[in-house]
C-alpha positions in Angstrom: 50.5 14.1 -9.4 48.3 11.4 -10.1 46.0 11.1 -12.9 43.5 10.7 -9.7 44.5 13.1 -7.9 44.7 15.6 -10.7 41.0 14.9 -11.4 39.8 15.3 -8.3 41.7 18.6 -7.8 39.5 19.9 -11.0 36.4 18.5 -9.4 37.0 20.5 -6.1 37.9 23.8 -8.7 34.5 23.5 -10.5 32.1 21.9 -7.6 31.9 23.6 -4.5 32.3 22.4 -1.0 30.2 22.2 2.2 31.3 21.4 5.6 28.8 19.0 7.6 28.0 21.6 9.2 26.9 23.9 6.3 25.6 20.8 4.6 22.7 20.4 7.5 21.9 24.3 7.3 21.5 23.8 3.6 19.2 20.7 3.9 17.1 23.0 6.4 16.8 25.3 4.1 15.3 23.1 1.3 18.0 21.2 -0.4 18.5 17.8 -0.9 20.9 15.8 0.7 22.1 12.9 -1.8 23.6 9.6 -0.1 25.8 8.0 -3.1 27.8 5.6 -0.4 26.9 1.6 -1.4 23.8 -0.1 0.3 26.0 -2.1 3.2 27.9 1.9 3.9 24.3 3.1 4.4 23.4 0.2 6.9 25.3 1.4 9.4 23.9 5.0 9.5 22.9 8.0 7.5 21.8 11.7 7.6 18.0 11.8 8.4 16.0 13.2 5.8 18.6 12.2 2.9 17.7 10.5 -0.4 20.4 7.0 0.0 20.4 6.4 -4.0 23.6 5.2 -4.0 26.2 5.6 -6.8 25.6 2.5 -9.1 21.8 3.7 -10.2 22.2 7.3 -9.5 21.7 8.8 -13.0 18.5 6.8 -13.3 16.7 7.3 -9.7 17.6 11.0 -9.2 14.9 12.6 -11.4 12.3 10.4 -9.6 13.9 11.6 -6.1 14.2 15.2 -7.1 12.4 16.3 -10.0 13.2 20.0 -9.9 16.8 20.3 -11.9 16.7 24.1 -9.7 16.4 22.5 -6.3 20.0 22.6 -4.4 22.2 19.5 -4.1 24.2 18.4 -1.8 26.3 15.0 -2.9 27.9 12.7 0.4 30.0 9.7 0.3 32.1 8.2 3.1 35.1 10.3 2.3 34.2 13.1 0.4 35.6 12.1 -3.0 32.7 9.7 -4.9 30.3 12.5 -4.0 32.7 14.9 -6.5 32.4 12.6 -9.5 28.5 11.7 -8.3 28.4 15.9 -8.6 30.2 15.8 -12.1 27.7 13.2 -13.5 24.4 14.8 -12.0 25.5 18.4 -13.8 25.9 16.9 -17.2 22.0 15.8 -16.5 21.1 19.5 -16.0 21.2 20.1 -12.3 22.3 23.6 -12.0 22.9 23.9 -8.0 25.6 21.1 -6.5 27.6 20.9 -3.8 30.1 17.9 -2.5 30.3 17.6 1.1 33.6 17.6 2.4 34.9 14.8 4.5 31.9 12.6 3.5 30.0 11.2 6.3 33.0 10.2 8.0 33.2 14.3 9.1 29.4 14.2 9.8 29.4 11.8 12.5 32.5 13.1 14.1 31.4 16.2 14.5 28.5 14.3 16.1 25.8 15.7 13.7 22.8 13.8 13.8 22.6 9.9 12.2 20.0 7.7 11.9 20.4 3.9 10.9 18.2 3.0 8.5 16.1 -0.1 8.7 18.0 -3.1 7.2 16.6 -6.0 5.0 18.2 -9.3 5.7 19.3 -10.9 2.3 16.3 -12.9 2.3 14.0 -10.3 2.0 16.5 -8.3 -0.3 16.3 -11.1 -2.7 12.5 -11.5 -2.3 11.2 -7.9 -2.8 14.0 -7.1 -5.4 11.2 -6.2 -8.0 9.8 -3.5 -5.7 13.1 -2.0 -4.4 14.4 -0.9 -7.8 10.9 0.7 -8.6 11.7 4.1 -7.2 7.7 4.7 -6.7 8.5 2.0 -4.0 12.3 1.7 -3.2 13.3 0.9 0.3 11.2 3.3 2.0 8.0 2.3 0.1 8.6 -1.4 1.0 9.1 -1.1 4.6 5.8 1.2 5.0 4.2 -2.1 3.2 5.5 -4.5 5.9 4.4 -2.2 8.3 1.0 -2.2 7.1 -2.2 -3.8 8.5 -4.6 -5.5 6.2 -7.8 -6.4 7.4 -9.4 -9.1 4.9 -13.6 -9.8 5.3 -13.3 -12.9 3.8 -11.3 -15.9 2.4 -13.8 -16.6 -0.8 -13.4 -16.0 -4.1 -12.3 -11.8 -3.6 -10.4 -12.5 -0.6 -8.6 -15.2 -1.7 -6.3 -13.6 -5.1 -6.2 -10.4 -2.8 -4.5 -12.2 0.1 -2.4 -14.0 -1.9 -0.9 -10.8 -3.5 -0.6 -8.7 -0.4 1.1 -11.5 1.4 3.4 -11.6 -1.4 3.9 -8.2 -1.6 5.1 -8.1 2.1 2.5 -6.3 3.7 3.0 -6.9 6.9 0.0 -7.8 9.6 -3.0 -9.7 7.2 -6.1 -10.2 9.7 -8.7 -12.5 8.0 -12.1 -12.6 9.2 -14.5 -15.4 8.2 -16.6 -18.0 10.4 -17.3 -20.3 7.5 -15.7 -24.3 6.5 -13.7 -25.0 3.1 -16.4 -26.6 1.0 -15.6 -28.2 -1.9 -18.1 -26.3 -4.6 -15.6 -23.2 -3.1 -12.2 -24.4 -4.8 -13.1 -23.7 -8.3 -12.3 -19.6 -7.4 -11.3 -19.9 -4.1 -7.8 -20.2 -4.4 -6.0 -20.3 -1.0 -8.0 -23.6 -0.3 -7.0 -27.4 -1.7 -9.1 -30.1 -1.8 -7.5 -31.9 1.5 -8.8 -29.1 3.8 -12.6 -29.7 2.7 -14.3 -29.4 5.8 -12.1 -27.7 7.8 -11.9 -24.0 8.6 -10.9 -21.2 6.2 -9.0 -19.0 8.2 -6.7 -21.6 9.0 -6.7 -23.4 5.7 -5.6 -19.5 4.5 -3.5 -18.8 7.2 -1.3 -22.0 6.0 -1.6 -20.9 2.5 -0.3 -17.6 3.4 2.4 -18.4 5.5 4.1 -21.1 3.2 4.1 -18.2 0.6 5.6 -15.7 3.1 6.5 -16.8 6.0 7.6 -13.3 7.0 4.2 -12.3 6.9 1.7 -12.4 10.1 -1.3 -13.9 9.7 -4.1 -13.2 12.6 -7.0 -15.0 12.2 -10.5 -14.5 13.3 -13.0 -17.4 13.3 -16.1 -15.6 13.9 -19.3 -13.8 12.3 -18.8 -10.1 12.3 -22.0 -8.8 14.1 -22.1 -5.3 15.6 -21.0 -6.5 18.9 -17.6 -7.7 17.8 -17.0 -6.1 14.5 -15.3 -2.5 16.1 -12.9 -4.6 18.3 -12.1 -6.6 15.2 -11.4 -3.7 12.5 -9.9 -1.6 15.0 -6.0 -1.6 14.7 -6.0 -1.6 10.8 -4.8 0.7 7.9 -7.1 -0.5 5.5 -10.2 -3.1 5.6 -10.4 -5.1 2.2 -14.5 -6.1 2.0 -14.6 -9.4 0.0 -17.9 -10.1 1.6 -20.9 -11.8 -0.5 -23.7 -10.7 1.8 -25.4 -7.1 2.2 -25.7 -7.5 5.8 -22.3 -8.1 6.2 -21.2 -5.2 3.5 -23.6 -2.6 5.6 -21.7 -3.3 9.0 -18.2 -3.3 7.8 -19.0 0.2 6.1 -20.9 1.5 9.1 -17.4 0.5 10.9 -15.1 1.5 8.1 -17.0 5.2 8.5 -17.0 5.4 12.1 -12.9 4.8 12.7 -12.2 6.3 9.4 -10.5 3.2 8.0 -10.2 3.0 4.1 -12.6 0.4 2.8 -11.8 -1.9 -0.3 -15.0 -2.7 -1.8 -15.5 -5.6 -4.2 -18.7 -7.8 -5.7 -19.0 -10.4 -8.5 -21.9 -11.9 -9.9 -22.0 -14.2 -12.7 -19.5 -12.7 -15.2 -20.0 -9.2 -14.0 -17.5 -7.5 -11.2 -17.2 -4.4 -9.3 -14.3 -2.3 -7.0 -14.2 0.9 -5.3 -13.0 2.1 -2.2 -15.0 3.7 0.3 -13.4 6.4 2.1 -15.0 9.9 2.8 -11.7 10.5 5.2 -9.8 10.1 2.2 -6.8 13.2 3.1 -7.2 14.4 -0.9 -11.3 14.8 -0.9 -14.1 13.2 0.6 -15.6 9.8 -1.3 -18.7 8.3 -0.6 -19.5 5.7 1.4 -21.6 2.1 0.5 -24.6 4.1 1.6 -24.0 6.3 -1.0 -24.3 4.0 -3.7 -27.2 1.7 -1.6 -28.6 3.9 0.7 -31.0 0.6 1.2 -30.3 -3.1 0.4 -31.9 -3.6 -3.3 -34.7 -6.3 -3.4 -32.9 -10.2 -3.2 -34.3 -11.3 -6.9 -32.3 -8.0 -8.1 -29.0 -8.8 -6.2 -29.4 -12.9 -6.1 -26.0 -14.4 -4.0 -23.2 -16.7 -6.0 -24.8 -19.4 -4.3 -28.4 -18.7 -6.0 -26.8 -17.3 -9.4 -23.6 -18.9 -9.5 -20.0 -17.0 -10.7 -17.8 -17.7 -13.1 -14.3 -19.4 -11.2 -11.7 -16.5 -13.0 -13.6 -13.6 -12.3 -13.3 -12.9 -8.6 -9.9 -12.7 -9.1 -9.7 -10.0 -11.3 -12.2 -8.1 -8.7 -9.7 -9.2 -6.1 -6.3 -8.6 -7.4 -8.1 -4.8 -8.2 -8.9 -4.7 -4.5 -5.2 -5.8 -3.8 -3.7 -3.1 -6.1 -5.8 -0.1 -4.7 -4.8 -1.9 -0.9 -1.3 -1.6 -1.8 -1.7 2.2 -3.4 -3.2 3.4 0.0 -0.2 2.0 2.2 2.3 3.4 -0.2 0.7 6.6 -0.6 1.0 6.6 -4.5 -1.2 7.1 -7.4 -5.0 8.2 -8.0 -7.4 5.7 -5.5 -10.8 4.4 -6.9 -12.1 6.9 -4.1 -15.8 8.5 -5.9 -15.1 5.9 -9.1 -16.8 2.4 -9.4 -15.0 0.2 -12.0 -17.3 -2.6 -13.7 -16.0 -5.4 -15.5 -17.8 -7.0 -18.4 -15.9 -10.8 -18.8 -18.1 -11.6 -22.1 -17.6 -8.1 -23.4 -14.2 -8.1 -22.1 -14.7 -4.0 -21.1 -14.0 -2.5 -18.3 -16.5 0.7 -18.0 -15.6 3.6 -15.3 -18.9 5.2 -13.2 -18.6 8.3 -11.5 -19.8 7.5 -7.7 -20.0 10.8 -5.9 -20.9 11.4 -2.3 -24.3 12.0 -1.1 -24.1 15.3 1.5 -27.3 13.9 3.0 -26.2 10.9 4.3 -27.0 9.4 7.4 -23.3 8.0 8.1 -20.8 10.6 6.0 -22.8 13.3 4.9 -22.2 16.9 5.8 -22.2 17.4 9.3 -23.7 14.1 10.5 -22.5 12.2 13.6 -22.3 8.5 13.7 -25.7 7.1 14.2 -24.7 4.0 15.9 -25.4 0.4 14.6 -28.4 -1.3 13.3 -30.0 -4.7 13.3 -28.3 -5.6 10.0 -30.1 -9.4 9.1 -33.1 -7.3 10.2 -32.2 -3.9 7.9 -32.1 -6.3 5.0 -34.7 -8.3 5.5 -37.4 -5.5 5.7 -35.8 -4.0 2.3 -36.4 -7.3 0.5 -39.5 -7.3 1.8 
């Protein structure tokens, strides 16, 4: 016998074996089903529901996939015998309840068990989100759900700018942008999807060229208007999240009124000389309710309190450290990962250099999210703001 062949036969003594069969009523049951075949094996179909870790990492993804060393096991290659050594290795890490599926996938589909083929990335888009595919908090599945993801930026200034940039480049998907204004010139020293040769003509297509040159896989739909509350439902409906780079309070009241209504996520950021600010508004946030931006303003604060970049002027770098926090908490809701700035307002300090954390909690009374309260319907924004600053 064959030094192979002889191993193999005291792998199948010490691991036990599962038909297909017995593998699916174990998966039902609660276990996990572990793919170990190589990334072009699992192209052309797979078990649904099975972690595809394949065999070169497996040691280092399969605590991150199953963290319970108690949770049952079952190990599939193509043929039934990889998934015997992938068994071996996995017990020496200290999970107590393995099984090799005998046969490999080969026997699964023949017996016409169910297969799914798993969506594939062309080589181009292997290569370009490499970083994120090995991260198993993102991995395969993590990346697609980004490129299926709808972004929805107010904006193309100073916070919209670094936080299209990085969502583009992190392969989100669908990137609406939504601003009615011309590239000025006084705008290029923060606004940073603009150049100098598009002075004059319009942002959302000077940033849709911007984008698309950085990701050409990446759709950019572009809206050349003035959000108002005749046009700003049709506009935000469709999207997972809405990212609000907007530098106006009449502009920051209707996108939350809209945000609240269709229960969209909304990515709140401000900057004002060297100071900065980010949240996210979401009181239909799945783990508890947050707060709304009438919750923090249930009325527009006087204008010589809350002067515009234009009046007070901004420092160039600072919006896009607002921004890129705006793009990191955009691409934590579409993964579903981590702990949201939902009920937390983070302020940055640039001359101090300190970042200080407020607790921003809900207010039960109010008119748009409170307890109980039905959607009171739009309001005369310019007019709303107008009579506060009054």
């Amino acid at each position: 016998m064959k030094a192979k062949e002889r191993r193999l036969a005291e792998l199948r003594a010490a691991i036990p074996e599962v038909t297909p069969r017995e593998a699916l009523a174990l998966q039902a049951q609660g276990a996990a089903l572990i793919d170990v075949r190589e990334t072009d094996e699992i192209a052309q179909g797979s078990p649904p529901g099975g972690h595809r870790l394949g065999r070169g990492f497996l040691e280092l993804k399969i605590e991150d996939a199953v963290p319970d060393f108690e949770r049952p096991l079952v190990m599939m290659c193509n043929s039934g015998a990889r998934s015997l050594f992938a068994a071996e290795d996995l017990r020496r890490l200290g999970y107590t309840r393995l099984f090799s599926m005998a046969g490999g996938y080969t026997r699964w589909k023949n017996e016409g068990l169910p297969v799914e083929v798993p969506p594939r990335f062309d080589p181009l888009a292997r290569e370009r989100y490499s970083r994120h595919l090995m991260m198993p908090e993102v991995g395969e599945a993590g990346q697609l759900r980004l490129i299926a993801g709808k972004v929805l930026l107010v904006g193309a200034g100073g916070l919209g700018s670094p936080a299209a940039m990085y969502l583009a480049a992190a392969g989100v998907g669908t990137l609406g942008i939504v601003d009615h204004d011309l590239v000025d010139r006084s705008n290029l020293q923060r606004q940073i999807l603009h150049t100098d040769a598009r002075v004059g003509t319009s942002k959302v297509a000077s940033a849709k060229q911007t984008l698309e040159a950085l990701n050409p896989a990446v759709k950019v739909t572009p809206f050349e208007v003035r959000l108002s509350s005749a046009n700003a439902e049709d506009v935000l409906r469709g999207f997972d999240v809405v990212v609000d780079g907007s530098d106006n309070f009449p502009t920051r009241y209707l996108v939350n009124d809209v945000c609240v209504k269709l229960g969209v996520p909304n990515v709140h950021g401000s900057v004002y000389r060297f100071e900065g600010q980010a949240t996210v508004f979401w009181p239909r946030y799945p783990k508890r309710r947050g707060p709304c931006y009438r919750c923090l303003y249930p009325e527009p604060p006087p204008a010589d309190l809350a002067p515009s970049c234009a009046d007070a002027g901004v420092l160039g770098v600072l919006p896009g450290v607002i921004g890129l926090l705006q793009a990191v908490e955009t691409v934590k809701i579409l993964l579903g990962i981590g702990e949201l700035l939902v009920g937390r307002l983070i302020c940055y300090d640039a001359l101090r250099a300190r970042f200080t954390e407020l607790e921003l909690p809900r207010d039960p009374r109010c008119r748009y999210c409170g307890n109980g309260a039905a959607f009171p319907g739009y309001v005369d924004y310019e007019q709303f703001c107008a009579r506060a600053a009054a």
